[in-house]
TIBARO-343445 format. One record per residue: residue number from 0; chain; y, x, z of N, C-alpha, C in turn. Coordinates in steps of 0.001 Angstrom, whole numbers. Example, Ala and Ser with C-alpha at 12.3 -4.5 7.8 and 13.67 -1.06 7.14 Angstrom:
// residues 2
(r 0,"A",(-5690,13190,7800),(-4500,12300,7800),(-3300,13200,7800));
(r 1,"A",(-2250,12850,7080),(-1060,13670,7140),(30,12900,7870));
//
This chain:
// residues 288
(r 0,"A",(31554,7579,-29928),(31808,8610,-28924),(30481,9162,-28400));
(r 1,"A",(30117,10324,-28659),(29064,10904,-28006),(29765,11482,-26629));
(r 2,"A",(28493,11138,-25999),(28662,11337,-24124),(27688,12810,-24344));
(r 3,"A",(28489,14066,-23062),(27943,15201,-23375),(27039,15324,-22532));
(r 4,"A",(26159,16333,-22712),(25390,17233,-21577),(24125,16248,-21929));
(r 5,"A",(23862,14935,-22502),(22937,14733,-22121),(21439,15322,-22686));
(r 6,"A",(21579,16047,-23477),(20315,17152,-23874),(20815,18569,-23081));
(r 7,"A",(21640,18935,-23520),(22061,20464,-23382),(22829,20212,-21586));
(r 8,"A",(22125,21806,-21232),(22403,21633,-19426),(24519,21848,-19512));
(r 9,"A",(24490,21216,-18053),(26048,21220,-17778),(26703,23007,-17467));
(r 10,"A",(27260,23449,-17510),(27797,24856,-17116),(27999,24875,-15932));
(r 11,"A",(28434,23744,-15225),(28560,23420,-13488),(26888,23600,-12800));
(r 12,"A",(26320,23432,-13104),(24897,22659,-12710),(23570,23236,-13286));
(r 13,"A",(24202,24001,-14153),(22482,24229,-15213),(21607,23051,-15547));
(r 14,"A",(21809,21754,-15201),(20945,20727,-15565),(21668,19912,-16462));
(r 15,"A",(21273,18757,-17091),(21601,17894,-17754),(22321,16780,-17291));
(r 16,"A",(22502,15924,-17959),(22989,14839,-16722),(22154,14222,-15921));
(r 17,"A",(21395,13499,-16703),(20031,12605,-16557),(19332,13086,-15009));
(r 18,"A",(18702,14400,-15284),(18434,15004,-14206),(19320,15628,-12758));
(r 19,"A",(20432,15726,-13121),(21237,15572,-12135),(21133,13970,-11393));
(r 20,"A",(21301,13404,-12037),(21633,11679,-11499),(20316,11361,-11124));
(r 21,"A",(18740,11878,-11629),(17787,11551,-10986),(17566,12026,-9708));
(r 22,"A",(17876,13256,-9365),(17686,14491,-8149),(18888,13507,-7313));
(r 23,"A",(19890,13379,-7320),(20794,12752,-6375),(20398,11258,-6238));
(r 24,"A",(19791,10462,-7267),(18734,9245,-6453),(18202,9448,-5923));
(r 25,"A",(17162,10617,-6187),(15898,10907,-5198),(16423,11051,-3563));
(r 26,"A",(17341,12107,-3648),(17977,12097,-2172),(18590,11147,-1458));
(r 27,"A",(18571,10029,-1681),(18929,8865,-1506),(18082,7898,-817));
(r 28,"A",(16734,8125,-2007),(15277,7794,-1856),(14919,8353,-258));
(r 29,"A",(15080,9718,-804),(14797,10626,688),(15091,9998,1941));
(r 30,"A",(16355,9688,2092),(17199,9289,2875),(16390,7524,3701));
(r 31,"A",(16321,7102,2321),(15633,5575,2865),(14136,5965,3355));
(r 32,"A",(13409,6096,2508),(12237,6517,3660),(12205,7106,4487));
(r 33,"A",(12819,8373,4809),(12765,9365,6020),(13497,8143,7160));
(r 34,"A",(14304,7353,6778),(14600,6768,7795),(13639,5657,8232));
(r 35,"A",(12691,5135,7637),(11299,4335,7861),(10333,4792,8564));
(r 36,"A",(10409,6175,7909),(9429,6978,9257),(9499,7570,9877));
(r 37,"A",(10872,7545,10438),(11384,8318,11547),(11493,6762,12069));
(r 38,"A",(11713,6071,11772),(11326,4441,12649),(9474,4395,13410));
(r 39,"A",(9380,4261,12474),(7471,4407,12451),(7187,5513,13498));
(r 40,"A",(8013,6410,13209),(7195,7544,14463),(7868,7502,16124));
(r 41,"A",(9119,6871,15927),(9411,6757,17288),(8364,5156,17767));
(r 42,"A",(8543,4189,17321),(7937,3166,17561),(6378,3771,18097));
(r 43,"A",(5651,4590,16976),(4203,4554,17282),(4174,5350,18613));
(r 44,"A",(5268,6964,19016),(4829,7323,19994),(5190,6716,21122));
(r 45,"A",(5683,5877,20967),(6260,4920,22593),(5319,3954,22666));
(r 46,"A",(4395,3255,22013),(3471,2467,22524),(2439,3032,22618));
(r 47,"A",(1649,2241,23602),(108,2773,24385),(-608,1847,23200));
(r 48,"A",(-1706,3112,23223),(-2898,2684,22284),(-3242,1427,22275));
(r 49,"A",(-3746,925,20982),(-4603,-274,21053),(-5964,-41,20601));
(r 50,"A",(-6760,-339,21939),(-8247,-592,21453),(-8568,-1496,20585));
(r 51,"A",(-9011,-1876,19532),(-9797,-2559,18641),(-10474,-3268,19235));
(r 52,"A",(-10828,-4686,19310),(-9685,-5533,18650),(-8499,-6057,18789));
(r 53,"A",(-8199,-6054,20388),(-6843,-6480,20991),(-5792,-5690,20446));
(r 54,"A",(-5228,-6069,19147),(-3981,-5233,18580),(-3024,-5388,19636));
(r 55,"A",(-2790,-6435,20190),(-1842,-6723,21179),(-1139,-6235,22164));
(r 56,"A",(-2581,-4992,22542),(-2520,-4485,23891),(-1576,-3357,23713));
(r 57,"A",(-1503,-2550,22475),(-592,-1290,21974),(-946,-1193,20803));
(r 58,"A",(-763,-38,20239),(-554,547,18700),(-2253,526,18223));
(r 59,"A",(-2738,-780,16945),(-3925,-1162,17305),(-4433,396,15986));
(r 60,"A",(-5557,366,15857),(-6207,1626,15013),(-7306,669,14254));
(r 61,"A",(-8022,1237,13317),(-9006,487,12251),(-8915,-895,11990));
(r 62,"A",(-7646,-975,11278),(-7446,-2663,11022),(-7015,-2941,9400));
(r 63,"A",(-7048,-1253,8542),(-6755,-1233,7655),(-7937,-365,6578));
(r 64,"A",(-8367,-870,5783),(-9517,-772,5038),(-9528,900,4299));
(r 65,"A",(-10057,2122,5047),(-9769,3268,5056),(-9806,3904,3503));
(r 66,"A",(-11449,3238,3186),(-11945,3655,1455),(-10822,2989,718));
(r 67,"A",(-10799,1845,742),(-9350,1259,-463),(-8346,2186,-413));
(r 68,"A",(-8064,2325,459),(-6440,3452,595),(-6701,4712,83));
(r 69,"A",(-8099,5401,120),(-8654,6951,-159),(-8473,6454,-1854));
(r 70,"A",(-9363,5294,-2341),(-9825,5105,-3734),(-7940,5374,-4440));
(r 71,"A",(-6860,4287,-3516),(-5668,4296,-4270),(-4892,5429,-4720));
(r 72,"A",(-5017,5973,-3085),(-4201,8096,-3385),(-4723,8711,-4484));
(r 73,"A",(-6153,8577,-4773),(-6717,9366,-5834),(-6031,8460,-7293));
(r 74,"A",(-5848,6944,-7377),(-5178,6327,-8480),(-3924,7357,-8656));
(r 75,"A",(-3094,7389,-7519),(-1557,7659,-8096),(-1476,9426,-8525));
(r 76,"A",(-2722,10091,-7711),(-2585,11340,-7576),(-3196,11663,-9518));
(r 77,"A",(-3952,10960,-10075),(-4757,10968,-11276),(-3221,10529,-12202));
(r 78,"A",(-2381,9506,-11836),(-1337,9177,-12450),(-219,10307,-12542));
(r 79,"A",(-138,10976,-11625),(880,12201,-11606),(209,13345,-12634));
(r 80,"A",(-1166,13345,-12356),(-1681,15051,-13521),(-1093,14230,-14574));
(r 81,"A",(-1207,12632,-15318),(-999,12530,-16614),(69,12055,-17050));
(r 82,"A",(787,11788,-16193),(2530,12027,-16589),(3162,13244,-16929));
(r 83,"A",(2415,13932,-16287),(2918,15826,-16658),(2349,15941,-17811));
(r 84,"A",(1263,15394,-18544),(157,15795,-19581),(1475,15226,-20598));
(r 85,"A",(1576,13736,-20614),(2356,13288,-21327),(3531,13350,-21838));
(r 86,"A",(4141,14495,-20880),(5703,15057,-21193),(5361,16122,-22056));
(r 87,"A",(4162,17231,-21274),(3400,18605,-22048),(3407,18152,-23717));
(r 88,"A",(2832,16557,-23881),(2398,16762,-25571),(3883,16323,-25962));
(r 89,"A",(4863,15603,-25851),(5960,15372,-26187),(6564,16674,-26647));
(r 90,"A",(6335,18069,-25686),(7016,19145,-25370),(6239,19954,-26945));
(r 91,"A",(4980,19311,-27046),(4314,19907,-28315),(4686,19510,-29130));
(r 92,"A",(5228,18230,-29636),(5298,17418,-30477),(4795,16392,-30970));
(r 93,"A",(3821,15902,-30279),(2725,15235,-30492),(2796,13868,-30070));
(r 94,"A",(3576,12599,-30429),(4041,11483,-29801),(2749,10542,-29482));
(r 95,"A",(1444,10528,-30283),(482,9912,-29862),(-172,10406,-28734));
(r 96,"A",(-447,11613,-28838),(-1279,12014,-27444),(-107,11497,-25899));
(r 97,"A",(1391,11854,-26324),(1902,11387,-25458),(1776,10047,-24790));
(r 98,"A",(1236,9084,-25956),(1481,7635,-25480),(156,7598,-24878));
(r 99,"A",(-828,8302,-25601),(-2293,8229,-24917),(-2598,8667,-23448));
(r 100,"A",(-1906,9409,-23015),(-1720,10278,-21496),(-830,8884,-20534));
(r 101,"A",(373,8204,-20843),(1019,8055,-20968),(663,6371,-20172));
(r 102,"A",(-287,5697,-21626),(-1385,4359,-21209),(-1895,4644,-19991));
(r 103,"A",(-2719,5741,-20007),(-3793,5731,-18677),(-2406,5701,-17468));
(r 104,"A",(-1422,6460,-17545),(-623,6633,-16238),(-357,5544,-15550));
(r 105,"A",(356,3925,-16863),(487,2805,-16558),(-709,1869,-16028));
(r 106,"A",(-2143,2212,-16546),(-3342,1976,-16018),(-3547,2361,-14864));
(r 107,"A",(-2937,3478,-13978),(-3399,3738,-12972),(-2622,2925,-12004));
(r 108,"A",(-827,2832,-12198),(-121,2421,-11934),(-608,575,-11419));
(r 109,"A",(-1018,122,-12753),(-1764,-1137,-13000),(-2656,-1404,-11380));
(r 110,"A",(-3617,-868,-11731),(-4774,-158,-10692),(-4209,-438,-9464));
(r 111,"A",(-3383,302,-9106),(-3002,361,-7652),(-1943,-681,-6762));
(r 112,"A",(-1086,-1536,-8123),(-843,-2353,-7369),(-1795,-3528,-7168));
(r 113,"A",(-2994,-3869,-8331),(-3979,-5000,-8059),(-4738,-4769,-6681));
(r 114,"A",(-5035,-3095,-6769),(-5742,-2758,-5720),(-4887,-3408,-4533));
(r 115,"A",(-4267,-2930,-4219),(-2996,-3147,-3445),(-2672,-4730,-2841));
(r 116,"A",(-2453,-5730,-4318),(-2693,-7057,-3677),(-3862,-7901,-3161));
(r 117,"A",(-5309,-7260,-3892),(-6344,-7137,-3116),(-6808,-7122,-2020));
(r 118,"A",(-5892,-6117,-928),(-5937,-5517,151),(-4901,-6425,972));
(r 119,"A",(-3814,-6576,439),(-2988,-7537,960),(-3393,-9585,1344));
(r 120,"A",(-4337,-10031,243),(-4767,-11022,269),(-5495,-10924,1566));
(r 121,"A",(-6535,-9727,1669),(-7396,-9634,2404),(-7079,-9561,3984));
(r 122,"A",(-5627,-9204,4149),(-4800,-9179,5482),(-4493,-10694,5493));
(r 123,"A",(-4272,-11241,4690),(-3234,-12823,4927),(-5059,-13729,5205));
(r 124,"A",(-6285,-13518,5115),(-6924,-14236,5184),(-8138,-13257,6742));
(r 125,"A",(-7689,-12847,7157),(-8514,-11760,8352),(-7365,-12237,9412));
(r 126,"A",(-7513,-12382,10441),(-7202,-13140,11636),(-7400,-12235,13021));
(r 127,"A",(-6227,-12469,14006),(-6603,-11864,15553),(-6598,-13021,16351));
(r 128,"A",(-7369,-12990,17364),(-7732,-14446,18015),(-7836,-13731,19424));
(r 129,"A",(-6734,-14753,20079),(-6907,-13980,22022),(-7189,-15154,22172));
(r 130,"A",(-8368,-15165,23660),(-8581,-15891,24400),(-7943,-15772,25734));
(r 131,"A",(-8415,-17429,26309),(-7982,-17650,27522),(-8168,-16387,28873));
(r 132,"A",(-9553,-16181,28375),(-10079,-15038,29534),(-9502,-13851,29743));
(r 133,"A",(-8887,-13191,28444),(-8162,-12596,28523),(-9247,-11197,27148));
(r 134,"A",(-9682,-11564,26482),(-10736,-11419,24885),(-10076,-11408,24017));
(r 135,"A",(-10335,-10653,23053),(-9808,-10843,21791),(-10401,-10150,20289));
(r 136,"A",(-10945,-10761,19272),(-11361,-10834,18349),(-10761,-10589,17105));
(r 137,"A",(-10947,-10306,16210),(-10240,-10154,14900),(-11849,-10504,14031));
(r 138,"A",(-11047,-10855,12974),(-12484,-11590,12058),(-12064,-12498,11040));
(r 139,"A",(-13078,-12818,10259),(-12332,-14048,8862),(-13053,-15557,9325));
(r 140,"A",(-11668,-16443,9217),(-12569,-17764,9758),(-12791,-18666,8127));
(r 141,"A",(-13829,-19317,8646),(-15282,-19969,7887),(-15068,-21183,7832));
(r 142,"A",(-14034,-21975,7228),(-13620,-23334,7238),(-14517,-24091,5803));
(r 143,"A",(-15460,-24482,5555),(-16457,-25151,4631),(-16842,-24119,4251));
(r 144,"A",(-16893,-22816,4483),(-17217,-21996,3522),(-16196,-21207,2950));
(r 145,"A",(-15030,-21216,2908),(-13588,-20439,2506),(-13083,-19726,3576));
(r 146,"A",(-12173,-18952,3403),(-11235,-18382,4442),(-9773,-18570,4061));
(r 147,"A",(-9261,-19702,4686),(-7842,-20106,4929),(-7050,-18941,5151));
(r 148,"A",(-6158,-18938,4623),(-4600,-17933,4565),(-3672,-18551,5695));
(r 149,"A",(-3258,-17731,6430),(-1752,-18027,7286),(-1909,-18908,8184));
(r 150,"A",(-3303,-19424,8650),(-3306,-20489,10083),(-2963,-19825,11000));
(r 151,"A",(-2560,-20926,11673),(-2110,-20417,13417),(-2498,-21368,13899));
(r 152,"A",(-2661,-21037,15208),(-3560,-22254,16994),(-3068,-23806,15990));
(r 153,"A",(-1688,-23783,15904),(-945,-25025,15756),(-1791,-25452,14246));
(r 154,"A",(-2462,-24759,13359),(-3012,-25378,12516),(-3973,-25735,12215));
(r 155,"A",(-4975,-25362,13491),(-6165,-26127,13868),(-6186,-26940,14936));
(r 156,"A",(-4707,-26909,15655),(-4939,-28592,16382),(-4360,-29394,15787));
(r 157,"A",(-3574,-29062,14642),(-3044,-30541,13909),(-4583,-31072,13330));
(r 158,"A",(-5078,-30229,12604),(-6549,-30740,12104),(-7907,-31148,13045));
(r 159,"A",(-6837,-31166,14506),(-8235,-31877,15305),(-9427,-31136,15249));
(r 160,"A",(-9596,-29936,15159),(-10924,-29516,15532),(-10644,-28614,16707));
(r 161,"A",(-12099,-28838,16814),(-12400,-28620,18225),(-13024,-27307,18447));
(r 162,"A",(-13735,-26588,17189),(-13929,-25631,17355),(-13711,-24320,15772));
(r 163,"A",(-13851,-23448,15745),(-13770,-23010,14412),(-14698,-21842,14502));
(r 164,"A",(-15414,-21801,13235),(-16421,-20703,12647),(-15442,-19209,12602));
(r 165,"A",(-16288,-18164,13204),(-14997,-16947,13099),(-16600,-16172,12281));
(r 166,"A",(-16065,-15529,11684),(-17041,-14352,11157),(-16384,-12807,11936));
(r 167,"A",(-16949,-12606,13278),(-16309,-11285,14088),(-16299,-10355,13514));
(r 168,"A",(-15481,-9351,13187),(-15773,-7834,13163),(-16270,-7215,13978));
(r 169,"A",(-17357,-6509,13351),(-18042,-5390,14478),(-17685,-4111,14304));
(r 170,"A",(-17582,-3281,15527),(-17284,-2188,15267),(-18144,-1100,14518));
(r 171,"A",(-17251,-751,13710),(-17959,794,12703),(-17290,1711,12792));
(r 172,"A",(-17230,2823,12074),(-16662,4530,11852),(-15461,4630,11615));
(r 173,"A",(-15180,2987,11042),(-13526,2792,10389),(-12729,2670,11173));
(r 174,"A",(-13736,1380,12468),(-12752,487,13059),(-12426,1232,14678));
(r 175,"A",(-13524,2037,15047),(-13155,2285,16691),(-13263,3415,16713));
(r 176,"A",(-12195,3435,17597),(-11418,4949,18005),(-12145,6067,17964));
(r 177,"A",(-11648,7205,17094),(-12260,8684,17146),(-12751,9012,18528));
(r 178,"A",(-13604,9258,18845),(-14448,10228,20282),(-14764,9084,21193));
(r 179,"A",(-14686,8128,20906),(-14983,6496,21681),(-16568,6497,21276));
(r 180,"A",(-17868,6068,22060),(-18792,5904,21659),(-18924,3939,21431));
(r 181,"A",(-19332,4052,20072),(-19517,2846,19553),(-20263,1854,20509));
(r 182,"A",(-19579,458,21162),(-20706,-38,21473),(-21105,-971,20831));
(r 183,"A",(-23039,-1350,21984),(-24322,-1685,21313),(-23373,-3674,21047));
(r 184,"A",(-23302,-3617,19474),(-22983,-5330,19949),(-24131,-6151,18966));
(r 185,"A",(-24896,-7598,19194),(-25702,-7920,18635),(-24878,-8465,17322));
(r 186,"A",(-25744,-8699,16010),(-24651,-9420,15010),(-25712,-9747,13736));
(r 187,"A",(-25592,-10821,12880),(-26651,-10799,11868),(-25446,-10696,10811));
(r 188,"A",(-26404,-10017,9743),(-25486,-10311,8748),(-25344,-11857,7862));
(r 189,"A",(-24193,-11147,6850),(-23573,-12423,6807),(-23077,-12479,5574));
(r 190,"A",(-22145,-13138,4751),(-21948,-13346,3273),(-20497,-12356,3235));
(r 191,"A",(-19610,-12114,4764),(-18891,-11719,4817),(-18644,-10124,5195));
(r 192,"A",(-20235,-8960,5121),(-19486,-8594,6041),(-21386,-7773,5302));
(r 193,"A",(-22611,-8180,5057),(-23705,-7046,5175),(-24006,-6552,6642));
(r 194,"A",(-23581,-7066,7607),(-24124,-7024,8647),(-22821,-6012,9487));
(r 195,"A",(-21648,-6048,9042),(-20531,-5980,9748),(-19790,-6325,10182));
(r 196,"A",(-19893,-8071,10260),(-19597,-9377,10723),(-20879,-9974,11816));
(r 197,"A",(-20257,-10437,12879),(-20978,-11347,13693),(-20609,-12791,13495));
(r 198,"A",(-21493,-14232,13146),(-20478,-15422,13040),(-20721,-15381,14576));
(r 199,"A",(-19580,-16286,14741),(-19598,-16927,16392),(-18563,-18024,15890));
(r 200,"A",(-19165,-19340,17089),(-18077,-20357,17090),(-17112,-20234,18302));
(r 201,"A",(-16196,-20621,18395),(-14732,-20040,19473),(-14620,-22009,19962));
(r 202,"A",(-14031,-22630,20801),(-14088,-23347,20801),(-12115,-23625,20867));
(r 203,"A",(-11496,-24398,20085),(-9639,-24187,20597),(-9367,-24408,21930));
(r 204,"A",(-10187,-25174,22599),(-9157,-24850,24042),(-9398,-23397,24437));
(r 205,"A",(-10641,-22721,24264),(-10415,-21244,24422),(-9572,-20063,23846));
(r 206,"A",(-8905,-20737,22907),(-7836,-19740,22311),(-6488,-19958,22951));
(r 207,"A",(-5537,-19216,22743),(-4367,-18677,23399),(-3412,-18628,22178));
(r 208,"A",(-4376,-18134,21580),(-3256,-16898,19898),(-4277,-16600,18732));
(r 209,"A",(-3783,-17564,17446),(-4513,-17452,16460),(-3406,-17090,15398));
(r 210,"A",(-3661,-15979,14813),(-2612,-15945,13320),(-3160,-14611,12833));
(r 211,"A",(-3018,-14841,11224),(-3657,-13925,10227),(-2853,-12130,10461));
(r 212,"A",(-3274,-11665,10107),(-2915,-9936,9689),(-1290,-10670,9109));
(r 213,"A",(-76,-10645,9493),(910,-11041,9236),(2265,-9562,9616));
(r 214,"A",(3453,-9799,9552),(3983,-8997,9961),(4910,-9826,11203));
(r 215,"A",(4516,-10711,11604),(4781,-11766,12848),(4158,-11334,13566));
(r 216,"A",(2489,-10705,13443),(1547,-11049,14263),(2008,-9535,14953));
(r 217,"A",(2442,-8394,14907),(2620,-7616,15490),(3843,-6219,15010));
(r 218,"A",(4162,-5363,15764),(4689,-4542,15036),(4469,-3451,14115));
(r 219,"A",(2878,-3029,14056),(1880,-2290,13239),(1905,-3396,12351));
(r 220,"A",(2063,-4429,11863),(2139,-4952,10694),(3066,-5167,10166));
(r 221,"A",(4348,-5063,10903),(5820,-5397,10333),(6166,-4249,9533));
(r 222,"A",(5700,-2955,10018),(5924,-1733,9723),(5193,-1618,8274));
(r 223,"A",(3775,-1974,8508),(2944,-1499,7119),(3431,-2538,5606));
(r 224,"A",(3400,-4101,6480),(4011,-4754,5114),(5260,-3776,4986));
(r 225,"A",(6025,-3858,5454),(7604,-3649,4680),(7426,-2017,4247));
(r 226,"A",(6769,-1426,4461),(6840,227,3950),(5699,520,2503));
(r 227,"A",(4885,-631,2873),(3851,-762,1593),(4516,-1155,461));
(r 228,"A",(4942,-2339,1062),(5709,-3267,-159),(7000,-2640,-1007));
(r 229,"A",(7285,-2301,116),(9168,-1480,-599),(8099,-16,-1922));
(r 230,"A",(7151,271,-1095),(6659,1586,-2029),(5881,954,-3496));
(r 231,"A",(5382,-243,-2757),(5101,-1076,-4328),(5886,-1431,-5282));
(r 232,"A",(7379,-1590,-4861),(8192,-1985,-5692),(8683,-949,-6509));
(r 233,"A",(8795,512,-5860),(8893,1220,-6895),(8161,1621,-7343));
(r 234,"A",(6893,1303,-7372),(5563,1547,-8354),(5866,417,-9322));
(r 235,"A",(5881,78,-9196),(6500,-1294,-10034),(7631,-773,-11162));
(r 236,"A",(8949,-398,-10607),(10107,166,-11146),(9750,1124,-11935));
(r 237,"A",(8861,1999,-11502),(8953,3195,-12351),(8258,2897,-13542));
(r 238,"A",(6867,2490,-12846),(5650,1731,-14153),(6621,1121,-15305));
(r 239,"A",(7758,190,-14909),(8613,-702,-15779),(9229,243,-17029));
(r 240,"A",(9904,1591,-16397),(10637,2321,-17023),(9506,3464,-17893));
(r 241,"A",(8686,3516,-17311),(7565,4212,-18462),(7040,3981,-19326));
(r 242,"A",(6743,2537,-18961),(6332,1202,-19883),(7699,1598,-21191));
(r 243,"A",(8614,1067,-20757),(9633,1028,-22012),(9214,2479,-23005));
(r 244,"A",(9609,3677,-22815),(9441,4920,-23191),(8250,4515,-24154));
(r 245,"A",(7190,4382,-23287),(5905,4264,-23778),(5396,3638,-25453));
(r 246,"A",(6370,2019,-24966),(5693,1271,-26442),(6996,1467,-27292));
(r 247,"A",(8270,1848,-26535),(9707,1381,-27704),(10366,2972,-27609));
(r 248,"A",(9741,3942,-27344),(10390,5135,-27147),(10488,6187,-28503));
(r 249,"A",(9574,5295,-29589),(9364,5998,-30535),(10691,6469,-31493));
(r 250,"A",(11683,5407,-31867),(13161,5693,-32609),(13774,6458,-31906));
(r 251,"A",(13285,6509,-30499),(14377,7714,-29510),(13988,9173,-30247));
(r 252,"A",(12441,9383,-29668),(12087,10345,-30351),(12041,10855,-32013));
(r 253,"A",(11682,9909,-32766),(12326,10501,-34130),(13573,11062,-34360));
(r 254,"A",(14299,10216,-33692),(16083,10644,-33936),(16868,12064,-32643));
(r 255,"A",(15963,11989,-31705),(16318,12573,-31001),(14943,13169,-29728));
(r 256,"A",(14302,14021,-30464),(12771,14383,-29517),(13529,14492,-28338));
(r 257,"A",(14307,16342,-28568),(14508,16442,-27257),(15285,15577,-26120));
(r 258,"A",(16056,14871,-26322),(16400,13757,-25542),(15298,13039,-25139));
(r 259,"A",(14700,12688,-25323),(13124,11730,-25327),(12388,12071,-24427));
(r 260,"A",(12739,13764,-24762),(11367,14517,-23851),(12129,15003,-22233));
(r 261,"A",(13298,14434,-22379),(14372,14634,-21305),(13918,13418,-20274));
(r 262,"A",(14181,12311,-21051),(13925,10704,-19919),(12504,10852,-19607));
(r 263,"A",(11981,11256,-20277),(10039,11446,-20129),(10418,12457,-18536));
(r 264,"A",(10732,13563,-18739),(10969,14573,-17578),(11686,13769,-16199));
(r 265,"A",(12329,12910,-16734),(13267,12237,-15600),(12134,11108,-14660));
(r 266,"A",(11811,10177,-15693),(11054,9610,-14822),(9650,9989,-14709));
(r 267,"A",(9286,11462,-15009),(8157,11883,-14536),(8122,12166,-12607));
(r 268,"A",(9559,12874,-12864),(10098,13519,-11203),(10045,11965,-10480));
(r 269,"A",(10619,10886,-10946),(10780,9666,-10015),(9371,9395,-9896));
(r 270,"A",(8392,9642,-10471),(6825,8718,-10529),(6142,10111,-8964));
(r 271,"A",(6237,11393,-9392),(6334,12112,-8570),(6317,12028,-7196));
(r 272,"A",(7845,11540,-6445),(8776,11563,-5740),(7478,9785,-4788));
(r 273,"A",(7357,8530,-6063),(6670,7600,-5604),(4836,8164,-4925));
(r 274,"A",(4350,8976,-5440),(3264,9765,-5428),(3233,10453,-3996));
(r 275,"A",(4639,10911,-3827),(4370,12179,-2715),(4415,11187,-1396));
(r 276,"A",(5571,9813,-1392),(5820,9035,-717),(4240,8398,-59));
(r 277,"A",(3519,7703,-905),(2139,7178,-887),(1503,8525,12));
(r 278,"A",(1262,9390,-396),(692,10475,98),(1015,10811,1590));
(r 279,"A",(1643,10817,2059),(2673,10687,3707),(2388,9262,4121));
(r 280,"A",(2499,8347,3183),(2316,6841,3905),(762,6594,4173));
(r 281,"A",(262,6768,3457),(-1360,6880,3537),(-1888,7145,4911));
(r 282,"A",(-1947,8441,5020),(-2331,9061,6673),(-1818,8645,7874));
(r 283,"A",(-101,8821,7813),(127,7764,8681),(-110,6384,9380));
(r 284,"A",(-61,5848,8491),(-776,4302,8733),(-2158,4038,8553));
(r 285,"A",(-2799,4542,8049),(-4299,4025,7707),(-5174,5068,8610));
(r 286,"A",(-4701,6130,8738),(-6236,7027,9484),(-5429,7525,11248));
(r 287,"A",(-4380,7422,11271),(-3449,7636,12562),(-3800,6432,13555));
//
């Protein structure tokens, strides 16, 4: 039984099927994110600012690594020209150049989620620390020389110490507030940081609140994990479904180009749709 329409457009629709059923996911898609950041934007305008470092105090600013996020947009935005390239040579006929356009897209794809868990490691091991006085720090702590993942207060008094190595963040261009004049703070450099880290020792009865960049530790992080991650997964999904095309798509296309060059078109729009998403998520969270 051949199933119709799926090359030739419907008479209802002018489109195919494929592309019909992609455009009505997408709106779907639409639907789930617009409702994330229409979360995100009521949340951010109802809380009062947070000065750097006290995320605590309100909606904290420079806590997310600005260049990584610039380097990634340009990954997915480089991945979108060559998904279009790769449908273009299909559209020529040309199944190698397709797969060649095609590699790099999954390379970029590649790229951005390593980048990505990179950046994420780097949250689970970077820390906010309030004191008694009413202080508060953010910084990577210096346990033999490593930086421990996921401690909290409770996991440096089970280990009986009495005090812990913090490597501080100092403020730079990234971290404190637009039209705020930077202040003078002393700091040497350090293995962590080229002289954008201060070490200091904290002593635990002076702490209050110790826990890593988490999505516990505040609601600017509950927000960024779960809107990062959900957007990773369909970087993930799509990468999966291009991937296939890519190395096993070839019997499609012998037997049937234009069909071929149809699913190529389909999940070009979904890689798209992940692209434009990143692009909106980006600014929001990282330079806002």
């Amino acid at each position: 039984m051949e199933i119709p329409y799926t090359v030739k457009p419907r008479p209802d629709t002018g489109l195919y099927n494929a592309k019909v059923g992609i455009w009505l996911f997408l709106a779907s898609e639409v639907m789930l994110f617009g409702a994330l950041f229409s979360s995100y934007i009521l949340l951010r305008v109802g809380a009062p600012d947070g000065f750097w470092p006290d995320v605590a105090t309100g909606w904290p600013h420079g806590l997310l690594n600005i260049p990584i996020g610039t380097f990634n947009t340009a990954v997915l935005i480089i991945s979108s020209v060559t998904v279009v390239m790769a449908w273009a040579a299909l559209k020529q006929g040309d199944f190698s150049k397709f797969r060649r356009f095609m590699l790099v897209t999954l390379g970029c794809a590649l790229g951005f989620l390593c980048i990505k868990t990179y950046e994420y490691n780097e949250k689970f091991t970077h820390y906010v620390i309030r004191m008694k006085d009413g202080t508060a720090v953010t910084g990577h702590l210096d346990i033999n020389g490593h930086s421990p993942r996921f401690w909290t207060l409770a996991t440096i008094t089970d280990k009986k110490m009495t005090s812990v190595k913090v490597h501080v963040d100092v403020p730079n261009q990234f971290r404190y507030p637009v039209g705020m004049k930077r202040p003078e703070v002393s700091h040497e450099a350090g293995e962590h940081g080229g002289g954008e880290h201060a070490a200091r020792e904290i002593k635990t009865a002076d702490i209050t609140f110790l826990q890593a960049f988490v999505p516990a530790t505040g609601t600017f992080f509950a927000i960024y994990f779960t809107m990062t991650f959900l957007h990773g997964l369909h970087v993930f999904g799509g990468a999966m479904v291009l991937g296939y095309f890519t190395f096993f798509g070839r019997k499609m296309y012998e037997s049937d180009p234009e069909r071929m060059t149809n699913r190529i078109e389909v999940g070009g729009l979904f890689w798209h749709f992940v692209d434009l998403v990143w692009i909106f998520l980006f600014p929001v969270m990282y330079l806002l």
